[in-house]
MIDOSE-1310 file (N, C-alpha, C; in nm, 2 decimals, decimal comma, always signed):
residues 270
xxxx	-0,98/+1,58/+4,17/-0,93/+1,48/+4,07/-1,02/+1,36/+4,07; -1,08/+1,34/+4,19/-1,17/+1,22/+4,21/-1,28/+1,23/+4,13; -1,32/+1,39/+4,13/-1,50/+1,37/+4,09/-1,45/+1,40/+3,88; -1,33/+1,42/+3,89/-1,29/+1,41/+3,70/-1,30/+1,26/+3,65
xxxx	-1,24/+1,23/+3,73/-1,21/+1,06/+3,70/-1,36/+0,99/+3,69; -1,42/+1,03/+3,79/-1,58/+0,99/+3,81/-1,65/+1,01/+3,67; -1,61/+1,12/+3,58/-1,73/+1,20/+3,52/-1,64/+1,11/+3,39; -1,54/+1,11/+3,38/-1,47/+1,05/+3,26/-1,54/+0,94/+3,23
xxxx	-1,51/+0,84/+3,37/-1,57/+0,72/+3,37/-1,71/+0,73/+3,33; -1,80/+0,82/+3,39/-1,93/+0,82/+3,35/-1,98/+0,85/+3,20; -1,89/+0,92/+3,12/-1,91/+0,95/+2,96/-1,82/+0,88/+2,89; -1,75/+0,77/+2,90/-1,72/+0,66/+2,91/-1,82/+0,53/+2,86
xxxx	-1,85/+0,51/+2,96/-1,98/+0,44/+3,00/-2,06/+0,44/+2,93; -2,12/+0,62/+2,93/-2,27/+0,62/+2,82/-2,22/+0,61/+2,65; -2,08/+0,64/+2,65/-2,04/+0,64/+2,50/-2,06/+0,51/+2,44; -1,99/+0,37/+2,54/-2,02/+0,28/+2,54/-2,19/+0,17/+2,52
xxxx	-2,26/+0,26/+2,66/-2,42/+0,22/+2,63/-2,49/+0,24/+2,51; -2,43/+0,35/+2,44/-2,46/+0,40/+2,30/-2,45/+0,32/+2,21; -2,30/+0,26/+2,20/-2,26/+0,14/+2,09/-2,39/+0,04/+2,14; -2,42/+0,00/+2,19/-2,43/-0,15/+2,21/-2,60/-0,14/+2,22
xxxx	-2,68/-0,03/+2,26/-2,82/+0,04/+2,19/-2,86/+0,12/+2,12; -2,80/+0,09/+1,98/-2,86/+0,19/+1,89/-2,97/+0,22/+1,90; -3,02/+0,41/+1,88/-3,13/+0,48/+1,90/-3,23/+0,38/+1,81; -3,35/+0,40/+1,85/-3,48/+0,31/+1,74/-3,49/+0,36/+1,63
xxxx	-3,45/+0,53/+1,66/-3,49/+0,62/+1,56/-3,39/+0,62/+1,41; -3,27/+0,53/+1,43/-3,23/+0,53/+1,34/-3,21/+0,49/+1,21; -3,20/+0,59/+1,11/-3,21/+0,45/+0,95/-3,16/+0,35/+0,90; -3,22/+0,24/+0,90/-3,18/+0,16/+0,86/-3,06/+0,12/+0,79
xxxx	-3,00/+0,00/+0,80/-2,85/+0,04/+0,80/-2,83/-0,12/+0,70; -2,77/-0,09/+0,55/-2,76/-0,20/+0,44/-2,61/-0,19/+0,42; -2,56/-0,33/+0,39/-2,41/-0,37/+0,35/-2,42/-0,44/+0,22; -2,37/-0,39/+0,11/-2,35/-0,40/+0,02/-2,21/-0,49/-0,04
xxxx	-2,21/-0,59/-0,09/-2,09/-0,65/-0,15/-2,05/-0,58/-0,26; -1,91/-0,52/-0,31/-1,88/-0,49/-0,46/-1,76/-0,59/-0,52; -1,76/-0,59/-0,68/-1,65/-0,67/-0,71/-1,60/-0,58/-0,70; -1,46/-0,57/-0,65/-1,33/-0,52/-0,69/-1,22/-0,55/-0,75
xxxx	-1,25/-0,67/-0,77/-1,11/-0,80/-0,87/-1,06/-0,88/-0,78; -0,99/-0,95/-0,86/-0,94/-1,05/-0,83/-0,79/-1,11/-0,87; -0,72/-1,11/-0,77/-0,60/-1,14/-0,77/-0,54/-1,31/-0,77; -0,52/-1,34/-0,85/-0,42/-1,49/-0,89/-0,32/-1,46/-0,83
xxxx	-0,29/-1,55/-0,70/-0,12/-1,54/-0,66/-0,05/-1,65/-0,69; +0,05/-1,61/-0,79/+0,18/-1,71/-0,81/+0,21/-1,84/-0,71; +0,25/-1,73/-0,61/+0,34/-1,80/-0,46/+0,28/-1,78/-0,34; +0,20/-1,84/-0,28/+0,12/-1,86/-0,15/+0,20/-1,83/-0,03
xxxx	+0,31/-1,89/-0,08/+0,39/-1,95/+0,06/+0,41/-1,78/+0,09; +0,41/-1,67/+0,00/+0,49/-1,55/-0,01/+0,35/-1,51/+0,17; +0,23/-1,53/+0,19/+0,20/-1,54/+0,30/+0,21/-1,57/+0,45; +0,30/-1,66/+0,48/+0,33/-1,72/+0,57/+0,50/-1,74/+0,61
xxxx	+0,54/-1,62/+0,71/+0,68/-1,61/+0,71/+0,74/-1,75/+0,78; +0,62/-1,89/+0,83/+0,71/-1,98/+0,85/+0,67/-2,09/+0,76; +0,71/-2,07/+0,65/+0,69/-2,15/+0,51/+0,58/-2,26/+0,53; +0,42/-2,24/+0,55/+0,32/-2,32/+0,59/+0,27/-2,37/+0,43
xxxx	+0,28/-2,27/+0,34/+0,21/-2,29/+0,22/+0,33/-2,30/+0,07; +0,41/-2,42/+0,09/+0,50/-2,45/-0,03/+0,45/-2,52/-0,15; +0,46/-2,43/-0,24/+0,43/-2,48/-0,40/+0,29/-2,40/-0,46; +0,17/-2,38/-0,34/+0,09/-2,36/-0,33/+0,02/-2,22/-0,45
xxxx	-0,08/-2,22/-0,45/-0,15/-2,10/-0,52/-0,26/-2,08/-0,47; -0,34/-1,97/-0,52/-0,49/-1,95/-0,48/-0,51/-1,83/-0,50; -0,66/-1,79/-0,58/-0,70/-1,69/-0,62/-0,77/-1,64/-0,51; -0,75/-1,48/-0,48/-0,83/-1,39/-0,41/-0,90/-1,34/-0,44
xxxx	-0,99/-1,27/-0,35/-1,09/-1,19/-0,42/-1,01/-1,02/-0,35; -1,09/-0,93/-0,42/-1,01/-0,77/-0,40/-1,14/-0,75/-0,34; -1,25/-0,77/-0,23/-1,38/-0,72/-0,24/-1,34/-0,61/-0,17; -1,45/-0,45/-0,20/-1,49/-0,35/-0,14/-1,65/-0,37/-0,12
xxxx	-1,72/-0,25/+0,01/-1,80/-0,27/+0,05/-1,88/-0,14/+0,07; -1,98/-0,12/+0,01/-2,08/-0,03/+0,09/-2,16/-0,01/+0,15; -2,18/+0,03/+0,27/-2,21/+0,08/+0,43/-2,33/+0,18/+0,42; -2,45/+0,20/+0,40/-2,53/+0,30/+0,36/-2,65/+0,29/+0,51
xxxx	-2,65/+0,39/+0,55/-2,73/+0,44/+0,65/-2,83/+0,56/+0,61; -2,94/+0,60/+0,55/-2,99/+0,75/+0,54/-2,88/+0,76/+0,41; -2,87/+0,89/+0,42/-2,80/+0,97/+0,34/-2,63/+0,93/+0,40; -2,60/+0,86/+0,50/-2,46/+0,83/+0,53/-2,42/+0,76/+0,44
xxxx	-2,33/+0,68/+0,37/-2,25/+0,61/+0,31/-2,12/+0,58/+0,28; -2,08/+0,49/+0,38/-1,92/+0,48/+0,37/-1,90/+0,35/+0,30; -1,81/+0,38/+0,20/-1,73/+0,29/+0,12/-1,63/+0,20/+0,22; -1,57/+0,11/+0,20/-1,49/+0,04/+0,29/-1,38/-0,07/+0,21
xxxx	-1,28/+0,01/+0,15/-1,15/-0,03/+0,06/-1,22/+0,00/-0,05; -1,13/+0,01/-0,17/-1,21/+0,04/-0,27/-1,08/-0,03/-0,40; -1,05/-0,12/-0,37/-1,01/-0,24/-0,45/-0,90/-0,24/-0,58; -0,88/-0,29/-0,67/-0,81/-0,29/-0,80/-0,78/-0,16/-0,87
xxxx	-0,68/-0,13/-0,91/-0,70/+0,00/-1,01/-0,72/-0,02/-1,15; -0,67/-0,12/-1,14/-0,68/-0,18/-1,30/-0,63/-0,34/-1,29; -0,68/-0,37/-1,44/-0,63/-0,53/-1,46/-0,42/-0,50/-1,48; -0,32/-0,58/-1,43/-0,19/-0,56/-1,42/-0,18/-0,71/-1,39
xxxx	-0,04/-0,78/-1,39/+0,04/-0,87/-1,38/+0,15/-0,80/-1,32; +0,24/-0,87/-1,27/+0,38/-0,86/-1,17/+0,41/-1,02/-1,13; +0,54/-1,03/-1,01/+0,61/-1,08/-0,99/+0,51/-1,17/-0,83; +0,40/-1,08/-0,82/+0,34/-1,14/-0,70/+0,25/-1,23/-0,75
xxxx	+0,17/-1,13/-0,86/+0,03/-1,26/-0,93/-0,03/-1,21/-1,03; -0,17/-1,25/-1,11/-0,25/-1,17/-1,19/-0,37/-1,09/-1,17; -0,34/-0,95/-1,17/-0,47/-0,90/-1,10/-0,58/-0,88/-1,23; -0,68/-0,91/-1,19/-0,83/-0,86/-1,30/-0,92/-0,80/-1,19
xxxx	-0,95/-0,69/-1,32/-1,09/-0,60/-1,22/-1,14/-0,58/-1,36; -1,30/-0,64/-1,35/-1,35/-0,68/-1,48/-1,44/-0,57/-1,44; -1,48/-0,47/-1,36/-1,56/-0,35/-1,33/-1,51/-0,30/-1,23; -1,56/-0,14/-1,25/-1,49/-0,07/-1,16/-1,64/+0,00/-1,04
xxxx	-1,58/+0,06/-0,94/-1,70/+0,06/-0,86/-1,79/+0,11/-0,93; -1,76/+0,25/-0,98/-1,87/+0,35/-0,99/-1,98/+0,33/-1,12; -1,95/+0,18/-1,17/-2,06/+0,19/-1,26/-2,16/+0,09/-1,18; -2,12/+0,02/-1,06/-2,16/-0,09/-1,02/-2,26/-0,01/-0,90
xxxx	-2,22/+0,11/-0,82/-2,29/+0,18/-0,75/-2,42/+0,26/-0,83; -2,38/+0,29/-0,98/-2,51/+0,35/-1,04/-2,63/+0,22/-1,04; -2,63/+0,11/-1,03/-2,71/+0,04/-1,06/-2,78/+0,07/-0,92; -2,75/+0,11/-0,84/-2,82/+0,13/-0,70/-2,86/+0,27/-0,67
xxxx	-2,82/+0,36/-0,79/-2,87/+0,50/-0,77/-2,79/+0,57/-0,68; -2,68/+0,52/-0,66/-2,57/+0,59/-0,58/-2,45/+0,65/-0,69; -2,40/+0,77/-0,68/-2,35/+0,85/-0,76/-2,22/+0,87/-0,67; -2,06/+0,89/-0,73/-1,98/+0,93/-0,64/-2,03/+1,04/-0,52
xxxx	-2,06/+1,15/-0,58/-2,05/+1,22/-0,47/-2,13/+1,23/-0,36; -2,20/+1,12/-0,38/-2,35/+1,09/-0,25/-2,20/+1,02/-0,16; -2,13/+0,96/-0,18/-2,04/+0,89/-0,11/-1,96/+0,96/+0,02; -2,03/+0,97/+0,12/-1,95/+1,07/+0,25/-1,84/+1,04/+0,33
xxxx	-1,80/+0,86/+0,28/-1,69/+0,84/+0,38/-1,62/+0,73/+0,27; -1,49/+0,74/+0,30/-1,41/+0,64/+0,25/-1,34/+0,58/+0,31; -1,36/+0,43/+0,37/-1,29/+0,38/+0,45/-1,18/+0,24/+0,41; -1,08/+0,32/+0,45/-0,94/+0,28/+0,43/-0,85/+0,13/+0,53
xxxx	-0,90/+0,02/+0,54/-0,82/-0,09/+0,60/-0,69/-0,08/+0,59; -0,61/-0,05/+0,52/-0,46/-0,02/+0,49/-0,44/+0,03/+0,38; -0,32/+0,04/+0,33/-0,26/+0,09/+0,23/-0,22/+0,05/+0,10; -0,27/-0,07/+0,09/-0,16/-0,19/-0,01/-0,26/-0,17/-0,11
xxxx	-0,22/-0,13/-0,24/-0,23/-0,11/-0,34/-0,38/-0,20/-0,36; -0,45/-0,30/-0,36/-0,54/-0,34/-0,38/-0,68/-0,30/-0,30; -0,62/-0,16/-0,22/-0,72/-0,16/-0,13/-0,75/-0,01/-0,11; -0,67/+0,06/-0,21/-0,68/+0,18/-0,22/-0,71/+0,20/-0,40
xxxx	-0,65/+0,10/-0,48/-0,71/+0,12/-0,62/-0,78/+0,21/-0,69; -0,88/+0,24/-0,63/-1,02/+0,36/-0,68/-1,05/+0,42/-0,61; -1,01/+0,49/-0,50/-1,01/+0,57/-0,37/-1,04/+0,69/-0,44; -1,02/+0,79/-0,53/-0,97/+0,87/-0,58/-1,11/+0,89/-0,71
xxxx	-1,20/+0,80/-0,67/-1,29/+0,79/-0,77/-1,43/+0,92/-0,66; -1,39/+0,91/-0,56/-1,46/+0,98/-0,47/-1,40/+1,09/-0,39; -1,35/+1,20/-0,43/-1,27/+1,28/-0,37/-1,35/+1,35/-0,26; -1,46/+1,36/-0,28/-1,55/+1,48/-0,24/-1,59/+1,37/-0,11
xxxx	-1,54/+1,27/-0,04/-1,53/+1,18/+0,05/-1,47/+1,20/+0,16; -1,51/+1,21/+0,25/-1,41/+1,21/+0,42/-1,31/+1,09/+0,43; -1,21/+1,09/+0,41/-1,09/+0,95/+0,44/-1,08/+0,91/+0,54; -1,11/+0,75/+0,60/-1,07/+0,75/+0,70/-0,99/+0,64/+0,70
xxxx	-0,85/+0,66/+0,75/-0,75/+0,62/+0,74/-0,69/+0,59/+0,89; -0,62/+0,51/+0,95/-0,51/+0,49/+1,03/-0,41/+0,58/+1,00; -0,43/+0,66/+1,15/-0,29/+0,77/+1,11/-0,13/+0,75/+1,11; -0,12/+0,57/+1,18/+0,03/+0,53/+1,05/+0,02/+0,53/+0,94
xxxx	-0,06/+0,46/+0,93/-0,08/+0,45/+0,75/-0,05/+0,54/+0,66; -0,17/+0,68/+0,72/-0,14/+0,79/+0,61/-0,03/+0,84/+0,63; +0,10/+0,84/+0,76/+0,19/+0,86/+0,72/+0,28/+0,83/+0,62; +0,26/+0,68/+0,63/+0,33/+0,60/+0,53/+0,28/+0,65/+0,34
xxxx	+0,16/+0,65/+0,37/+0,10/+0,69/+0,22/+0,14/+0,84/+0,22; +0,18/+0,94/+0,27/+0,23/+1,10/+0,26/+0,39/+1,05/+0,20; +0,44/+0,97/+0,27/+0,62/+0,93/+0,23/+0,61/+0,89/+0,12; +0,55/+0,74/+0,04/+0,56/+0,69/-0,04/+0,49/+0,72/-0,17
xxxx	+0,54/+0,76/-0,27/+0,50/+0,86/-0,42/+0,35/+0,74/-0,49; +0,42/+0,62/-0,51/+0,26/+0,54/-0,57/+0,14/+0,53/-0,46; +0,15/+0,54/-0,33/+0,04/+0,54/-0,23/-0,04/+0,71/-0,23; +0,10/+0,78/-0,25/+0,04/+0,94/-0,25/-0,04/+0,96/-0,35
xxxx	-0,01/+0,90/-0,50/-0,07/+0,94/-0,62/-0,23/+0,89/-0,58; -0,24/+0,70/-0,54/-0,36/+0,70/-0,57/-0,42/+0,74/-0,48; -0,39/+0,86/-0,33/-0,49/+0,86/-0,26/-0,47/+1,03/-0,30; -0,46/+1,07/-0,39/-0,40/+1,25/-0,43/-0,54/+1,36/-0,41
xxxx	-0,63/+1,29/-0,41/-0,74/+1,38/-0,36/-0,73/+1,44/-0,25; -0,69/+1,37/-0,14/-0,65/+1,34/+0,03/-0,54/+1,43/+0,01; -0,41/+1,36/-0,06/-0,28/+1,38/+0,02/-0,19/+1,55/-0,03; -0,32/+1,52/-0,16/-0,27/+1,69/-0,24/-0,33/+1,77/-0,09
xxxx	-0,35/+1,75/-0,01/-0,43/+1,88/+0,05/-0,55/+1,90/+0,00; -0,63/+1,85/-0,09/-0,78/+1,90/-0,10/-0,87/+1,85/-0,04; -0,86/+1,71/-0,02/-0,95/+1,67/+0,04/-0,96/+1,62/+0,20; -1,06/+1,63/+0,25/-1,09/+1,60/+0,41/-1,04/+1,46/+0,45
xxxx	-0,96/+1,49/+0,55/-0,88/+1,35/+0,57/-0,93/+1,35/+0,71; -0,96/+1,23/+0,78/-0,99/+1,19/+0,93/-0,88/+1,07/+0,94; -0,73/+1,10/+1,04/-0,68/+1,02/+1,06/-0,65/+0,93/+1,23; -0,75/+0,83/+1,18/-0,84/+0,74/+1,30/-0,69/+0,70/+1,36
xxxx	-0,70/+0,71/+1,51/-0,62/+0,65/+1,63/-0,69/+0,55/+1,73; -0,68/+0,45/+1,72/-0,78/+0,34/+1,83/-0,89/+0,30/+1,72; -1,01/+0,24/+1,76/-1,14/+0,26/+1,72/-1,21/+0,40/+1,63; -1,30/+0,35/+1,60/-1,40/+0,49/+1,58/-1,54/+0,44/+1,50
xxxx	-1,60/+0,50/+1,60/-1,81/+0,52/+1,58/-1,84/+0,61/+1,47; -1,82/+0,54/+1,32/-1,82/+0,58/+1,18/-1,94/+0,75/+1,18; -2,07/+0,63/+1,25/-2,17/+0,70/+1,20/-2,27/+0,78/+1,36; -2,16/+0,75/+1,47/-2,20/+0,83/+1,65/-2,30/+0,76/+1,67
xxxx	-2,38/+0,63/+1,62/-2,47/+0,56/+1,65/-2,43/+0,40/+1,73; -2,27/+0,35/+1,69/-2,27/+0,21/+1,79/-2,27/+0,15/+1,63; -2,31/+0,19/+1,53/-2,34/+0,04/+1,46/-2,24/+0,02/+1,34; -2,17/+0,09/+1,27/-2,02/+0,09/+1,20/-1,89/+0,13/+1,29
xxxx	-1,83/+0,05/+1,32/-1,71/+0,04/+1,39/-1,58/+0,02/+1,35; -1,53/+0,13/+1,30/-1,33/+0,09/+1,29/-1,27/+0,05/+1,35; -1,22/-0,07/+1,37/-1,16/-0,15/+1,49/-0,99/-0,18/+1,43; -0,91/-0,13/+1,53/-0,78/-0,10/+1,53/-0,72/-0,21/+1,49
xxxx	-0,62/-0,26/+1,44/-0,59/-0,41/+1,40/-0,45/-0,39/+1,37; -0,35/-0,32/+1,43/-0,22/-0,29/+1,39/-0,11/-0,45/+1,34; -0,06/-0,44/+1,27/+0,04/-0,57/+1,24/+0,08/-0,64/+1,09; -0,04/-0,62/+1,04/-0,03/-0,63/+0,89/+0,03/-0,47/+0,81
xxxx	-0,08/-0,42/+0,85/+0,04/-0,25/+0,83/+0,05/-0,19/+0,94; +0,11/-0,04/+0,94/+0,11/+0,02/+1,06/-0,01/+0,05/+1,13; -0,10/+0,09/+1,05/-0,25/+0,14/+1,08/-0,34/+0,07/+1,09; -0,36/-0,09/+1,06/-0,41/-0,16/+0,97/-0,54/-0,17/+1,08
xxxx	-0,66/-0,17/+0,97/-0,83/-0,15/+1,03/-0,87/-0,26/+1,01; -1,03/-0,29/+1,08/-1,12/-0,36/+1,04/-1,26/-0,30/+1,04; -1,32/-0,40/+0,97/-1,46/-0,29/+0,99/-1,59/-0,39/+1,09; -1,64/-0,34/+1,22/-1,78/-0,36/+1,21/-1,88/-0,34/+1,22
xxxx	-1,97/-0,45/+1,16/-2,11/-0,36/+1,12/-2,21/-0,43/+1,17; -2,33/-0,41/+1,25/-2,43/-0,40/+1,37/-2,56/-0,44/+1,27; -2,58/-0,55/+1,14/-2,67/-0,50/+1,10/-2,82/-0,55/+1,18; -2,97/-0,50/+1,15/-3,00/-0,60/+1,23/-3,05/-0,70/+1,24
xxxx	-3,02/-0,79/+1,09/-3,00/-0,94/+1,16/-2,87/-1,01/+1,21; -2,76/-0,91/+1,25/-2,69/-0,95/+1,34/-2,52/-0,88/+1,26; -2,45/-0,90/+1,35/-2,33/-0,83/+1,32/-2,26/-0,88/+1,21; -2,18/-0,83/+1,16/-2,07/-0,89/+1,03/-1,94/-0,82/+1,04
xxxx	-1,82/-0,90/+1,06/-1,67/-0,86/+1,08/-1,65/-0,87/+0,95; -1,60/-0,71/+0,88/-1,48/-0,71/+0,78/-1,37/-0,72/+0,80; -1,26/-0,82/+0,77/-1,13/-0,84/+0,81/-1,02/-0,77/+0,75; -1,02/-0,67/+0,70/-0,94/-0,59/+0,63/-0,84/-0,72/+0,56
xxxx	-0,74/-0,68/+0,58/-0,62/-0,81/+0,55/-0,57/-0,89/+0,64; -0,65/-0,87/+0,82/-0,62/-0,96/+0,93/-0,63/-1,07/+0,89; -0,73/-1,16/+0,78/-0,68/-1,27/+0,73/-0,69/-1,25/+0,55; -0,64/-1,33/+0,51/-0,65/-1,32/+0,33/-0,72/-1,44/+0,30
xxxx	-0,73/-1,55/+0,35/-0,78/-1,69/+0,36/-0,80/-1,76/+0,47; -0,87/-1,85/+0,46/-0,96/-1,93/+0,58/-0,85/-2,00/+0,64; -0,76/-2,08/+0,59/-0,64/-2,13/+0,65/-0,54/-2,07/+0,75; -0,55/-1,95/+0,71/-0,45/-1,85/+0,80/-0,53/-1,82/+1,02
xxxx	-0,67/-1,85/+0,96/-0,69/-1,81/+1,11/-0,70/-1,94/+1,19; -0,65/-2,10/+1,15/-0,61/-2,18/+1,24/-0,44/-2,17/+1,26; -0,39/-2,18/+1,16/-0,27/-2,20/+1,16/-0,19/-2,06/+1,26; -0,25/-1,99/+1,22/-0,24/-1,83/+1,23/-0,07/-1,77/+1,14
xxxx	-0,09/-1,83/+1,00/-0,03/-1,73/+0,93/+0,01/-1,66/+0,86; +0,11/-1,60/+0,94/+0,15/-1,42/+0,96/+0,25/-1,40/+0,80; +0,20/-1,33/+0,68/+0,26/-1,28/+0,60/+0,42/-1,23/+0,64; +0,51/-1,27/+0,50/+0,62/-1,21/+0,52/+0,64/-1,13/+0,49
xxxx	+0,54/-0,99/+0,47/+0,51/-0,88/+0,44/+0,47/-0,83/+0,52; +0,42/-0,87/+0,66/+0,39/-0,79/+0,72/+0,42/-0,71/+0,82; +0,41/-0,59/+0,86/+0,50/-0,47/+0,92/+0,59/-0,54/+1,05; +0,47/-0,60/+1,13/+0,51/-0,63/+1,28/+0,44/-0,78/+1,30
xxxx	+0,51/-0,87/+1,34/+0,48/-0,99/+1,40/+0,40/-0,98/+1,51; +0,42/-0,94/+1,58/+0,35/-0,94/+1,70/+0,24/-0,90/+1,76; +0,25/-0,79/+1,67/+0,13/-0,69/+1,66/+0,00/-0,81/+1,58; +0,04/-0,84/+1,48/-0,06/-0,91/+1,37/-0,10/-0,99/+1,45
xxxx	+0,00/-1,10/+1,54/-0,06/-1,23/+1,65/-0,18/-1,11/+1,74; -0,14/-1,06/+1,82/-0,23/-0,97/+1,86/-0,35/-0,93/+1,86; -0,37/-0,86/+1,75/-0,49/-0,85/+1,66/-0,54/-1,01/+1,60; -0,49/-1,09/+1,59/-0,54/-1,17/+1,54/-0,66/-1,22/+1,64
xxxx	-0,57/-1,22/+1,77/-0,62/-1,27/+1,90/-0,76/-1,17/+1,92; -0,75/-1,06/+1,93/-0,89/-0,97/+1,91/-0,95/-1,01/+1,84; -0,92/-0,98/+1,71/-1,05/-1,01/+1,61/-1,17/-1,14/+1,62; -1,08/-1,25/+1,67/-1,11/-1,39/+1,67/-1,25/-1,39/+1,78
xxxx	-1,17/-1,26/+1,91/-1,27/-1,28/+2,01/-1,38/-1,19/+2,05; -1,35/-1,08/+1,93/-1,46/-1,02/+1,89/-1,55/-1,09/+1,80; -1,52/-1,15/+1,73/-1,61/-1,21/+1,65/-1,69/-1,34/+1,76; -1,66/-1,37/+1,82/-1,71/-1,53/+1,90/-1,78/-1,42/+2,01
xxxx	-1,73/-1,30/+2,10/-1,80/-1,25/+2,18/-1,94/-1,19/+2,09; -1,98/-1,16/+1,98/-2,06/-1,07/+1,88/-2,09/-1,17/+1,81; -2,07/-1,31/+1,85/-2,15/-1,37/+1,74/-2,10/-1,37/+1,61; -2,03/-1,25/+1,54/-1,98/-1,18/+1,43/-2,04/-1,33/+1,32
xxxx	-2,09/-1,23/+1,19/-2,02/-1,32/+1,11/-1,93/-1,27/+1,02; -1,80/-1,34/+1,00/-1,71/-1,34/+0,99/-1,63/-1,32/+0,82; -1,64/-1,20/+0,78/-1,56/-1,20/+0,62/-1,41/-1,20/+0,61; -1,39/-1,26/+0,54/-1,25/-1,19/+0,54/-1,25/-1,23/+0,39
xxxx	-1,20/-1,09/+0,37/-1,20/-1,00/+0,24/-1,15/-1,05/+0,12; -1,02/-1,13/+0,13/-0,97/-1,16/+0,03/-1,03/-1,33/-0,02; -1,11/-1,42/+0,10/-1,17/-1,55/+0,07/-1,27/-1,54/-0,02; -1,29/-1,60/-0,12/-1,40/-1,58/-0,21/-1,52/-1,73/-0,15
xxxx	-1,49/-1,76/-0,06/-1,59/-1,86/+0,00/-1,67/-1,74/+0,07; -1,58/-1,68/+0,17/-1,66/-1,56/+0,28/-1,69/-1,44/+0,20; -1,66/-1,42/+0,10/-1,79/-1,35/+0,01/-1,90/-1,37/+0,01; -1,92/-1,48/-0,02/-2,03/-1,58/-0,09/-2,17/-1,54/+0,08
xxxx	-2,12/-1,54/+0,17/-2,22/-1,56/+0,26/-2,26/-1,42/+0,29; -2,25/-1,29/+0,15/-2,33/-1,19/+0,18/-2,39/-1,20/+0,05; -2,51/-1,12/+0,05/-2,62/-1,15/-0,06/-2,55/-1,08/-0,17; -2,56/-1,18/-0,35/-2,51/-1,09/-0,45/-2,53/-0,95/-0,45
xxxx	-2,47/-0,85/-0,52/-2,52/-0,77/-0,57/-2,59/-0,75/-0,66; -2,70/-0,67/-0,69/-2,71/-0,56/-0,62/-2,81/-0,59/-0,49; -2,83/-0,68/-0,41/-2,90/-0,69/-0,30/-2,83/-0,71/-0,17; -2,87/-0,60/-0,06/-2,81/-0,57/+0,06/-2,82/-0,66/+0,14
xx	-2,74/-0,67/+0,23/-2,75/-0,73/+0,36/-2,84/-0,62/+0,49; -2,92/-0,66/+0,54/-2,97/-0,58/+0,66/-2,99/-0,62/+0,77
């Protein structure tokens, strides 16, 4: 039992030494900003289950992102489905990915991974524009999206059974190199991801929906939509000390300030 424990620990360890020294030999690794739209919200306060933000408004951004290593390429949310209005805000998506990826000579089906931060409708939008994609999803999540008919439709590539689903538990080493990282962030949904990325002038935290605005990570908060309180404080507390232990620099997805500090498109970050 001793010398198992030993060997666990030991592949463990080197799995670990691996993250944190990517091989030399590997391809270079570029992050891409995309529009995905832009959401007008009504009611701010609809954010903050202890009424922090009354009267308030503020436009989001829907950004998605691509991840391209070699011939690897993972998408990371894939945004708006369309321009719509409702009861929450105004959404506009003035382009959709895939004409915004041809300008880079990327074609859906070069697209190998599709990575999924949650479920909510602005984040799954064009999922479905890339079927021929590996999903990688939090496997609450995709339960939730198998139960619910509008999450099933827009991820129907996946959920029809055709397409290759990877449903991520804990972490996960996107590309077995250390340098894209799914990092678990349960509380906003059941599954709910983040992404990091190792580039190398230095690391960059995608915040899935762990924050939606710059205000929420002093105050710390917690949507009244979101699944579990406790969980989200939690994760919040991670993400915060991931990013300060890594230096990270710090997106969060829905700030259109923390857009701004990755290079327009169509030029990468490296």
């Amino acid at each position: 039992m001793r010398v198992g424990m030993i060997a666990a620990a030991t592949a463990a360890w080197l799995a670990l030494a691996g993250m944190q020294a990517p091989p030399k030999t590997a391809a270079p690794l570029e992050l891409y900003r995309l529009d995905c739209g832009s959401i007008a919200i009504k009611d701010l306060d609809t954010f903050s289950d202890t009424y922090l933000y009354p009267g308030q408004k503020k436009t989001l951004t829907a950004s998605c992102y691509l991840i391209r290593s070699g011939d690897r390429l993972l998408l990371w949310d894939t945004g708006l489905k369309k321009s719509a209005e409702d009861d929450f805000g105004t959404m506009t998506l003035k382009q959709r990915i895939v004409p915004q990826l041809a300008r880079i000579g990327v074609k859906p089906d070069a697209i190998t991974h599709v990575g999924i931060s949650h479920y909510h409708f602005d984040h799954i939008g064009q999922a479905a524009d890339f079927p021929k994609a590996t999903l990688l999803i939090g496997k609450k999540d995709y339960a939730v999206a198998k139960a619910y008919p509008p999450i099933t439709k827009l991820l129907g590539p996946w959920t029809s059974g055709g397409g290759k689903v990877e449903e991520v538990e804990g972490d996960k080493d996107v590309f077995g190199d250390g340098r894209v990282t799914i990092l678990s962030m349960p509380g906003h949904t059941e599954g709910h991801q983040a992404l990091l990325v190792r580039l190398a002038s230095g690391p960059v935290l995608l915040s899935g929906d762990q924050y939606h605005f710059t205000e929420q990570v002093a105050n710390r908060g917690v949507p009244s939509f979101n699944t579990d309180r406790s969980q989200t404080l939690a994760s919040m507390d991670r993400f915060d000390r991931v990013a300060k232990n890594l230096k990270a620099k710090v997106v969060i997805q829905h700030e259109p300030a923390d857009i701004a500090k990755l290079p327009a498109f169509p030029q990468p970050a490296k």
